[in-house]
C-alpha positions as CSV (number, residue, x, y, z in Angstrom):
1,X,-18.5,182.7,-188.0
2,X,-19.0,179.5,-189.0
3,X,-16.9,178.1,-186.0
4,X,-18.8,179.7,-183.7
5,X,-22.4,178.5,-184.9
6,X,-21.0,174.8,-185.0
7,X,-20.1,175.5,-181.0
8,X,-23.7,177.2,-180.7
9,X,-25.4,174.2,-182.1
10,X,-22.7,171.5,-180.1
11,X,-24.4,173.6,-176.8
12,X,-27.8,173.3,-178.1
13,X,-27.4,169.4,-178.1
14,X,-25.1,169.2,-175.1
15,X,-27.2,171.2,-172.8
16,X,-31.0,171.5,-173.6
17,X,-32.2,172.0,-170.2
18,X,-30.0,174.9,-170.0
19,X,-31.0,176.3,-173.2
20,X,-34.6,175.7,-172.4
21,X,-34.2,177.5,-168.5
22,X,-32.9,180.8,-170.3
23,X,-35.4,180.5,-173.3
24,X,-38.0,180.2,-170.2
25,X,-37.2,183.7,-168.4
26,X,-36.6,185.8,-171.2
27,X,-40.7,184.4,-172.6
28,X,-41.5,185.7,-169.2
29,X,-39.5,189.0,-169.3
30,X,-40.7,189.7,-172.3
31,X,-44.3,189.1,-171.4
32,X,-43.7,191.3,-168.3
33,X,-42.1,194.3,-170.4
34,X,-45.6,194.1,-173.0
35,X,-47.2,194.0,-169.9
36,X,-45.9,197.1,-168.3
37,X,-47.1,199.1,-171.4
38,X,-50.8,197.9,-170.9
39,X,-53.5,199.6,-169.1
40,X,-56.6,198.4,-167.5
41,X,-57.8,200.6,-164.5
42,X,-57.0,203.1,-162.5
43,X,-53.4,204.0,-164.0
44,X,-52.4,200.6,-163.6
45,X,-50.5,197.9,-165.5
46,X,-50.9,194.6,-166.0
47,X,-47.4,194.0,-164.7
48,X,-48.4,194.8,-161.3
49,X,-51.2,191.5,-161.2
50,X,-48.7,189.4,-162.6
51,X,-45.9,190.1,-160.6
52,X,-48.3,189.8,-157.1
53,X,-49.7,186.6,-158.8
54,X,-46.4,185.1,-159.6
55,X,-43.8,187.1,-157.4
56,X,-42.6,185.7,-153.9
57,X,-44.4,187.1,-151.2
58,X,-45.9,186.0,-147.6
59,X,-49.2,187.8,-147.6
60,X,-50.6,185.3,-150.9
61,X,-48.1,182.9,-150.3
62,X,-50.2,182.0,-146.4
63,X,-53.3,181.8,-148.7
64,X,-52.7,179.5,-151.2
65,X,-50.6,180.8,-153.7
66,X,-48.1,178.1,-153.3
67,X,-46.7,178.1,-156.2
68,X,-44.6,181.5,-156.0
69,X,-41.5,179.5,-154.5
70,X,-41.0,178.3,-157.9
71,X,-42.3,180.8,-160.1
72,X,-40.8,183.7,-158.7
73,X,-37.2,182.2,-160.3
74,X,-38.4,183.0,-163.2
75,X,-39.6,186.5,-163.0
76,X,-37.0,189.2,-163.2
77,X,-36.8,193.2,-162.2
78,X,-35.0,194.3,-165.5
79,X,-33.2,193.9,-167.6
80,X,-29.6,193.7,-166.4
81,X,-30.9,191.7,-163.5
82,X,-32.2,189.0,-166.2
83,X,-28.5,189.2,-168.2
84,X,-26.2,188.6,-165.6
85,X,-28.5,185.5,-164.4
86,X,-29.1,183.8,-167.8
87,X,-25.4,184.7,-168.0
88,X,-24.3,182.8,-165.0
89,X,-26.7,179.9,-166.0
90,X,-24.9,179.7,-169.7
91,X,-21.7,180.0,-168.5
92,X,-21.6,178.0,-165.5
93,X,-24.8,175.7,-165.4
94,X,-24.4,173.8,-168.7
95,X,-20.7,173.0,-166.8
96,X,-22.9,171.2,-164.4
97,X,-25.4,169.6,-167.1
98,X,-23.3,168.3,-168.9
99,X,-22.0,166.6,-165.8
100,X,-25.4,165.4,-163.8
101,X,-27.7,165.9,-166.9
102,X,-30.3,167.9,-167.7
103,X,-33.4,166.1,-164.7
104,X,-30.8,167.0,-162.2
105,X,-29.6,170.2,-163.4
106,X,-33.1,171.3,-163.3
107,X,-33.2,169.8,-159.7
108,X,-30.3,171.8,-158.6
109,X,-32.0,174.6,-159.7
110,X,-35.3,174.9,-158.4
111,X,-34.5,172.9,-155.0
112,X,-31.9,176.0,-154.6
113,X,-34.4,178.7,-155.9
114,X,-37.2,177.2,-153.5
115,X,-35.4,176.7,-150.1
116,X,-33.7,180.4,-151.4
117,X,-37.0,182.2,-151.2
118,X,-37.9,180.4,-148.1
119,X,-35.0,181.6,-146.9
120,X,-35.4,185.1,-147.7
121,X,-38.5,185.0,-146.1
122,X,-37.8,183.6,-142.8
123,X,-35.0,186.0,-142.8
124,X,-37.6,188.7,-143.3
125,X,-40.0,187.6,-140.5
126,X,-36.4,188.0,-137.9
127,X,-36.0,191.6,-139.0
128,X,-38.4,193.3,-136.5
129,X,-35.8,191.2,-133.7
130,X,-32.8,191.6,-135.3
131,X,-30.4,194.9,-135.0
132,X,-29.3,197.5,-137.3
133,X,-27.0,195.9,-140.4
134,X,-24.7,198.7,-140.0
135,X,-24.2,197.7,-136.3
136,X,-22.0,194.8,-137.6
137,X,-20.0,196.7,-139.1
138,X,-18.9,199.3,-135.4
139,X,-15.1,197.3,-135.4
140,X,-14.6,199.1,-138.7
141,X,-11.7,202.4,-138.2
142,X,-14.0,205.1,-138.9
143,X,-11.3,206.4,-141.2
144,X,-12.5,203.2,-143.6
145,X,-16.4,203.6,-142.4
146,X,-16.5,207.1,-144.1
147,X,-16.1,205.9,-147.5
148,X,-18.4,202.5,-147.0
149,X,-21.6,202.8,-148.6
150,X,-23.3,202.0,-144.6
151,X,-27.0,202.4,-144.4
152,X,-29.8,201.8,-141.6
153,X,-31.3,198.4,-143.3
154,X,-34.9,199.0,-144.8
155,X,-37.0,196.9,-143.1
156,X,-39.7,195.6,-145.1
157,X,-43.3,194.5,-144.3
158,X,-43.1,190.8,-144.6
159,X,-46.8,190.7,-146.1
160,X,-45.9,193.7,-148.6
161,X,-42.2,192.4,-149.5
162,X,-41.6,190.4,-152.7
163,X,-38.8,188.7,-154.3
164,X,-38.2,187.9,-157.9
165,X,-35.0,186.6,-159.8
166,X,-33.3,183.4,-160.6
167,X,-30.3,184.4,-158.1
168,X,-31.3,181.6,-155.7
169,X,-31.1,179.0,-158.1
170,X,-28.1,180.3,-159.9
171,X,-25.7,180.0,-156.7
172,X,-27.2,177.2,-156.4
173,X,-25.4,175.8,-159.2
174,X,-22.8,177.0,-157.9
175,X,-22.8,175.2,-154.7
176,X,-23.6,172.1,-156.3
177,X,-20.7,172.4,-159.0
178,X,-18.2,172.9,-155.4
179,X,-19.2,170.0,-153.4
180,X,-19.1,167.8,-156.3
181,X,-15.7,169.1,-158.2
182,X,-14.2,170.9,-155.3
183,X,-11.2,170.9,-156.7
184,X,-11.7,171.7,-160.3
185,X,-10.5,174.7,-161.6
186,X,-12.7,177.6,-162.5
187,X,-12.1,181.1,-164.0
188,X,-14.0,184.0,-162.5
189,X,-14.3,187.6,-163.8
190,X,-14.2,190.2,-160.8
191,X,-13.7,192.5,-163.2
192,X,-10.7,190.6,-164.3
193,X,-10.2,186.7,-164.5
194,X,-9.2,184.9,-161.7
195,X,-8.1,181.3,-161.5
196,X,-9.6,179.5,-158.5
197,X,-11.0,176.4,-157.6
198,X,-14.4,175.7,-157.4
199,X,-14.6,175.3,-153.7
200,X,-13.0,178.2,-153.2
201,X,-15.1,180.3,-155.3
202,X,-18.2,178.6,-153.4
203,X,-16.5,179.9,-150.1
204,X,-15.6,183.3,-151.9
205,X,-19.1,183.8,-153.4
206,X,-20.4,183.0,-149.6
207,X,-18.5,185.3,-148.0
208,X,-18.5,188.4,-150.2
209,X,-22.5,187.9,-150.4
210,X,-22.4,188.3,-145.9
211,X,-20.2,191.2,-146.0
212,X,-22.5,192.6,-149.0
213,X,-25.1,192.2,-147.3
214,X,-24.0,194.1,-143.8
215,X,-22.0,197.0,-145.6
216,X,-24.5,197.7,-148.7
217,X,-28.0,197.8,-147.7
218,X,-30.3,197.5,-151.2
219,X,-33.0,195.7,-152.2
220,X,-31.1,192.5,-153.4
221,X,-32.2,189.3,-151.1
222,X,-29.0,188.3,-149.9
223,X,-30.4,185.7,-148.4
224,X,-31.9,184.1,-150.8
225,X,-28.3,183.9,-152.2
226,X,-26.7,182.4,-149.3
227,X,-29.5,180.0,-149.1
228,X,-29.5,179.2,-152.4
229,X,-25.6,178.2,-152.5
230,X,-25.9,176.0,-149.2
231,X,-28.7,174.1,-150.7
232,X,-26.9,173.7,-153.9
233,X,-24.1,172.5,-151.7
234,X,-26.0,170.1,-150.0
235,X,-27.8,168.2,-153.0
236,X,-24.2,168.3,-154.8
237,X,-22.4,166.4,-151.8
238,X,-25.5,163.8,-151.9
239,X,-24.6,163.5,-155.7
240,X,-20.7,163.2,-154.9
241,X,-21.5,160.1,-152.4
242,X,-23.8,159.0,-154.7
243,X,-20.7,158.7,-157.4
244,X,-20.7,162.0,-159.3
245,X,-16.9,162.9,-158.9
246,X,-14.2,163.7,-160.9
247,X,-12.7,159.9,-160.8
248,X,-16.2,158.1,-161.5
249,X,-16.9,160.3,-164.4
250,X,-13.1,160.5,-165.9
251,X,-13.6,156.4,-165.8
252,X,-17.0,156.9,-167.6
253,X,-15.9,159.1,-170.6
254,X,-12.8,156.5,-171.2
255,X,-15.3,153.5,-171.0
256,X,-17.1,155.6,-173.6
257,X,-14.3,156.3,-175.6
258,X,-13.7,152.9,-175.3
259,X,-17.1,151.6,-176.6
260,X,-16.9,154.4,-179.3
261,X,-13.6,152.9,-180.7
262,X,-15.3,149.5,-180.4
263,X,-18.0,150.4,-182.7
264,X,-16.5,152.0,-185.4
C-alpha cells in the first residue's frame, strides 16, 4: 500500500495538469448529478439550463455562446462516459505531459476538443446531403449484414443537436503522442493487451472509429473523434519538427542525469 501511494504522489508532481483536467470534469459531473435532483419549474431540472448553457450546440453557439467549443469537453452524459475518458487521460495523457509539459498538454487538448466539436458540427450541417450510413455498408455478404448491428442514421436537427464529452480531446492526445513517438511502443486493452506502436494505434483508433461510425449508428459524435485525433496529429508533428522526438529528449534526460551527477 505504501508503494502505491509513493507512485500516486510521484504522478501528482510529475503531471499536475493532468491531475488538475480530471479533478476539473468530475467538479462538473458532480455539479451536474446535484443538479439533476433539483427542481425549479415546470418538472424541470437545473441540469437541462446548464447543459444548453454549457453543452455544444449550433442554435446558441450562432448567438453568442462562444464559449461551448471549450466547455462542452468538460461536461459529460454519465457516468461511464466520464470513467473511460478521465481513464484514457490518466493513462495515456500524463505519457504525453510528462513529455511536452503540462502548457502544451493542455494545448493538445483543448485545440483537439475545439476543432473536434467544430467538426461534429459541420458534419451535422452535411447530413440533410449526405446518404444513408447503412448504404456504405451494401458490399457487405448479406450472410455477415444479418448479424451487424445496421441502422438508418438518426439525423439530427443541427439547432436541437448537442454534444458533450472530453472524447475530442482525448484522441487528441492520442494523435499528438503518434506523430511525435510514432514509433514508441504502446499497450492497448481491446479487451486484452495488445502491443503496438503508437502510430499504429493512431491509424487503428482512426479506422475502427469510420467503420463504427457506418455499421453502429448511436448517438456517439464520431466525428468529433476523428477530428479530434487529426488535430492532435497535426499540433504533434509541429512539435516533432519543432524538436520533441525520441532522440532530442533521450539527449535531454542524459544531459540531466549528467548535471544531476554533477551536483551531488
Amino acid at each position: 500500500m505504501r508503494r502505491w501511494l509513493r507512485r500516486l504522489r510521484s504522478l501528482y508532481y510529475l503531471t499536475p495538469a493532468t491531475i488538475y483536467l480530471v479533478a476539473v470534469c468530475f467538479f462538473v459531473f458532480s455539479i451536474q448529478t446535484l443538479s439533476a435532483h433539483v427542481y425549479f419549474v415546470y418538472g424541470y431540472t437545473f441540469d437541462k439550463p446548464l447543459e444548453l448553457c454549457f453543452a455544444l450546440n449550433w442554435g446558441l453557439l450562432k448567438h453568442g455562446f462562444f464559449w461551448q467549443p471549450i466547455t462542452y469537453a468538460l461536461l459529460h452524459g454519465n457516468l461511464f462516459h466520464l470513467l473511460m475518458n478521465m481513464l484514457v487521460i490518466v493513462l495515456f495523457g500524463a505519457g504525453v505531459e510528462m513529455e511536452v509539459g503540462g502548457r502544451r498538454f493542455l494545448r493538445i487538448f483543448f485545440f483537439g476538443s475545439i476543432l473536434g466539436g467544430l467538426g461534429w458540427l459541420g458534419l451535422l450541417a452535411l447530413m440533410p446531403i449526405l446518404p444513408p450510413m447503412d448504404a456504405f455498408a451494401q458490399w457487405v455478404p448479406a450472410a455477415v449484414r444479418r448479424w451487424m448491428p445496421l441502422a438508418p442514421l438518426t439525423r439530427e436537427a443541427l439547432d436541437t443537436a448537442m454534444c458533450v464529452g472530453a472524447s475530442g480531446g482525448v484522441f487528441a492526445l492520442i494523435g499528438a503522442y503518434a506523430a511525435m513517438f510514432p514509433n514508441r511502443t504502446v499497450y492497448v486493452l481491446i479487451p486484452f493487451p495488445v502491443k503496438m506502436r503508437a502510430r499504429t494505434l493512431a491509424i487503428f483508433v482512426g479506422v475502427a472509429t469510420v467503420i463504427e461510425a457506418i455499421l453502429i449508428q448511436t448517438n456517439v459524435a464520431y466525428a468529433a473523434h476523428l477530428t479530434g485525433c487529426l488535430a492532435g496529429y497535426a499540433y504533434g508533428a509541429v512539435l516533432r519538427r519543432k524538436g520533441f522526438n525520441d532522440w532530442t529528449l533521450r539527449r535531454d534526460r542524459r544531459t540531466m542525469k549528467c548535471i544531476v551527477s554533477i551536483e551531488t
